[in-house]
Steps between C-alpha positions, in 0.01 A plus 500: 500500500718697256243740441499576900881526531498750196193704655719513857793609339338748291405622839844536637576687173258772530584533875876570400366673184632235220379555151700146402651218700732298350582133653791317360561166498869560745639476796732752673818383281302441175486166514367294195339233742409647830392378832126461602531826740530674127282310321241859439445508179338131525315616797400841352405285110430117572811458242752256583729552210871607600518850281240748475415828677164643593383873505158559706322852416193651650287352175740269308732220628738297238737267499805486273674167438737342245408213213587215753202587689238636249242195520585449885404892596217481296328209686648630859318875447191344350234669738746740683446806293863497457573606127769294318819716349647211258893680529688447203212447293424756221274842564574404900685807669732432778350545869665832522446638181119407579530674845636810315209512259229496801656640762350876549663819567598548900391064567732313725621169415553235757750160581696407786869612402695237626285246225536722242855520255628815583563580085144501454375629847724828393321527145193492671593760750651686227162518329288565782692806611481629160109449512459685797489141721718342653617107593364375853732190511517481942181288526448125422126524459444177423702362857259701642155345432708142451398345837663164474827621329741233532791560760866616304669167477826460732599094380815412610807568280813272379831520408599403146831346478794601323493141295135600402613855435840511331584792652504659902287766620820671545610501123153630362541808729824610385372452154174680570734798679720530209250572316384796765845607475443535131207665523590719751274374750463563879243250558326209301130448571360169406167390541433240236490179700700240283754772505551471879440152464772468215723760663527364881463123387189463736188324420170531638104404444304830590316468143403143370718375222735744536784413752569882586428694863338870530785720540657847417860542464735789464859441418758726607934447460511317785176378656109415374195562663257229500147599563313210575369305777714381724334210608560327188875412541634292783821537662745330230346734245497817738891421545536445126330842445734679764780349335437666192444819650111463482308717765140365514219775559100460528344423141328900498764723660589535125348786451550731802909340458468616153343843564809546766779431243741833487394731239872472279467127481492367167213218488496223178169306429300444178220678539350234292525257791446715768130629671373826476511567845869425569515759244370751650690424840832549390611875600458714174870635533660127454645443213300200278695286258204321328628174346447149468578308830850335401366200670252423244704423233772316711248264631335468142844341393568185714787372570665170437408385814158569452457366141667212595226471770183612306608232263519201735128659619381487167607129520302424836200714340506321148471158708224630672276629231601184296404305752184685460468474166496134538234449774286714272580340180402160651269573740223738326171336451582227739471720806332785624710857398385847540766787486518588821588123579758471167684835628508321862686192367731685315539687852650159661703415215694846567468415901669147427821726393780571734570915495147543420343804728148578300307610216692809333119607404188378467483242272281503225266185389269580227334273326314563150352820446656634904840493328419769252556729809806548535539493888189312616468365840298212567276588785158294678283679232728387252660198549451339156510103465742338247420251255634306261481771194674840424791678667572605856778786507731480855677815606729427811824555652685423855735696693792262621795618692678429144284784339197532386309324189168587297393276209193434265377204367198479274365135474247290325276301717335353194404576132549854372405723219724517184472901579614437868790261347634783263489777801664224680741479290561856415566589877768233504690629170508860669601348806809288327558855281573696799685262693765406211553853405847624406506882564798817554549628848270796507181380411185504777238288460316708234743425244435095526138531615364442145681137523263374742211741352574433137301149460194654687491839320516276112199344624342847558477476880690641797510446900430768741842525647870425561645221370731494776616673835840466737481280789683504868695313647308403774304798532197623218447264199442863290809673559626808291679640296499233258185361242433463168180666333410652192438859661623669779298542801664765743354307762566156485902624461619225329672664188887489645778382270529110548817415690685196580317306803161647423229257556180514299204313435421417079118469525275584216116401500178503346187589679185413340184642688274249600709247323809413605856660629822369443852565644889369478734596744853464534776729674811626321817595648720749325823360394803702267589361214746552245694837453612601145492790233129554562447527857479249798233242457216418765302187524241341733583166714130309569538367837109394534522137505180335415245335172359734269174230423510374187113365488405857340806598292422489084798447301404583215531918634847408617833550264765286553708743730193483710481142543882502546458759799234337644657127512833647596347676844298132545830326454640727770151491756507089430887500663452777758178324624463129479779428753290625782160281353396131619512310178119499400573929522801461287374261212198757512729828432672298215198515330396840599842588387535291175656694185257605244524554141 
């Protein structure tokens, strides 16, 4: 089947004359998750991963991914003639430094602009030209031999209120126009969706998991346009949107509005965050201020209404997934459990809360040697069943009106190696590292990476990725510009200066190939500390409320400020938790909770 999709589209490309087609994993607004309508790359590859881009020649087709998804695209392209480009890894070159190399004096190369970022659709244009080509970005090949593409999704939107927010729709403006003012702007165009989302306090649920709606905007002094479809908002949110000076217009008039703007406006976006083809609509006599979107780091820093929320979320979640932890715990080898089934009950326990909306991503259940990839999916063909023995790893999260959560558990279901105890244990001193650091304003997450890394890299191994990433507030559980890793990755954009209100997750691994995989999560808000001589102080608040397992800690890797750490945080899960447990739940956590030494 893959085969036949790449032979039509390699059609399509020699009609248009296409040396290279290049199919990215976005949407129109460079989305991280996207809707099935944009789902091409999957439907081009047969790879479900979240990241990864595909280039299809006349003779060669690859796919480049990232380390969370090396053993997953290798079993997805197995018979697709698809080549595997392991990004990151060493000798691999980037997809467009690999383009470069093969691409041939006077080729074309091919993508649908409005998929594409518009840094990197202008590098490639750049290079073509030079080459005697040029960039043929007007045609979305792949929509065209796609017979069943899924419709655009048009769910219906909702207002989030002020108590959820902390702040009016009204107040982020002016902020978000001061800045304009500052920058000398004319017009603001936004197209990242959790920043319209953030900015105009609506929600919506046009891509699953993520609570946003499609939608354009383009702030001016005093009005926005909202490109969207109409449909979506009923009449108390079409008055709300008047109110606020909000004119709605269809969802693609963008770019024939854009193309009309006067020629002495002065236009702000981050190219970064913005397509290629709204790029190239935006007269060539307007002035560009290229910059990062002001809302991004505004809604990276949440207010006190909002931490105050997320941590009373955190509360309903940790009751949930201790809940279970429990049925699991008591329950494995006495009934039948497959992952699929495990991540379903886990499901209800977050359904039981009051707030709770849904998943804020797919949750992970891996069990054994599936846990070693990083994001796994349990599927029909691989629906493994638990037993008694080893671990199973849970990734999960929920999106509740009072924020949004995302937590990993790795638990025993039975007897484990001594080698799987001391990786165990390893991940949870990183974990307990990072999360009780002490650090001057100033720092990004590089600087206190190595705190979470350290116990991994002494035992001579690593993990293929962050050790953590910023979350939303209701909106996208990966949410820049804050992260800690060892190296920075232009892409992932998650090497900003830690400020007060950040929230990140603390979640070091191992990932043992055929083996076993292992993960602890918690998220860390950014709190100030003390101010003296040397600078202001920083530290992290952990509002994840829920066990760490003790069944496959070894002490005897553990110093005593370890131990401390860990049966402090138990201390504070066993009071947060056990007043919303029946008593057979609440004698159980005691245990589950019990200082060690």
């Amino acid at each position: 089947m893959i085969q036949e999709r790449l032979q039509k589209l390699r059609q399509k490309m020699q009609e248009s004359d296409i040396a290279y087609y290049i199919v990215p994993t976005n949407d129109y607004h460079l989305s991280e998750y996207v809707g099935e309508h944009f789902s091409a790359r999957r439907y081009m590859s047969g790879f479900t991963g979240s990241a990864g881009v595909l280039l299809v020649g006349m003779d060669m087709a690859g796919l480049w991914t990232d380390g969370r998804y090396y053993i997953q695209a290798q079993r997805q392209l197995e018979g697709s003639t698809i080549a595997l480009f392991k990004q990151g890894s060493e000798g691999v070159p980037p997809m467009e430094d690999y383009l470069k190399s093969v691409l041939k004096d006077g080729e074309n190369i091919g993508f649908d602009g409005r998929v594409m970022p518009a840094s990197q659709g202008c590098d490639l244009e750049a290079f073509a030209r030079a080459h005697g080509g040029r960039v043929i970005y007007d045609r979305d090949l792949v929509g065209e031999i796609w017979e069943d593409r899924p419709e655009l999704s048009c769910e219906p939107a909702f207002l989030l209120e002020e108590k959820y927010a902390g702040e009016t729709a009204a107040q982020k403006l002016e902020r978000v126009r001061q800045a304009m003012k500052k920058a000398g702007a004319d017009y603001h165009v936004l197209t990242m969706l959790d920043d319209i989302a953030w900015l105009l306090n609506i929600r919506g649920n046009d891509i699953a998991c993520n609570p946003v709606f499609l939608a354009y905007a383009v702030v001016a002094q005093d009005c926005v346009w909202l490109f969207t479809d109409a449909r979506r908002f009923d009449e108390g949110l079409r008055a709300y949107l008047d109110e606020n000076h909000v004119n709605i217009l269809p969802y693609n008039d963008l770019y024939n509005w854009l193309a009309k703007m006067p020629g002495d406006a002065s236009v702000m976006y981050n190219r970064l965050k913005i397509n290629y083809a709204i790029c190239r609509d935006i007269p060539e006599e307007a002035a560009i201020i290229d910059c990062e979107n002001p809302t991004m780091l505004m809604k990276a820093c949440k207010n006190p209404v909002e931490i105050d929320n997320l941590i009373r979320a955190h509360v309903k979640d940790g009751v949930a997934v201790t809940k279970f932890m429990y049925w699991l715990k008591t329950n494995i080898g006495k009934i039948p459990m497959t992952e699929i089934s495990a991540s379903d009950y886990l499901e209800e326990c977050r359904k039981a809360q009051e707030g709770y909306i849904e998943p804020s991503f797919n949750t992970i259940c891996a069990y054994k040697a599936n846990a070693a990839m990083m994001h796994y999916s349990a599927g029909p063909d691989s629906n493994a069943v638990l037993k008694p023995e080893g671990l199973l790893l849970v990734d999960s999260g929920g999106q509740y009106y009072e924020g949004t959560t995302d937590i990993t558990r790795t638990f025993a279901l039975g007897p484990v190696s001594d080698e799987i105890r001391m990786h165990y244990t390893a991940v949870l001193k990183g974990m307990l590292n990072l999360a009780n650091a002490r650090f001057l304003y100033g720092c990004i997450g590089m600087n206190l990476d190595i705190l979470a890394r350290g116990p991994m890299w002494d035992m001579g191994i690593d993990y293929q990725c962050g050790t953590g990433h910023g979350i939303g507030y209701l909106l996208g559980v990966h949410e820049p510009p804050n992260g800690f890793r060892w190296k920075r990755v232009p892409e992932r954009d998650d090497s900003a200066v830690l400020e007060e209100g950040m929230v990140t997750s603390d979640e070091p691994g191992v990932y043992i190939e055929g083996s076993h995989g292992i993960r602890i999560e918690n998220e860390l808000v950014c709190r100030r500390g003390e101010k003296n001589e040397y600078g202001q102080f920083m530290y992290f608040d952990t509002i994840t409320m829920a066990p760490i397992d003790l069944d496959v800690i070894d002490t005897k890797y553990m110093t005593a400020v370890d131990l401390e750490r860990l049966n402090r945080y138990h201390h504070q899960v066993y009071e947060t938790i056990a007043p919303y447990l029946t008593a057979e739940e609440r004698q159980w956590l005691k245990e589950y909770t019990r200082p060690l030494s």
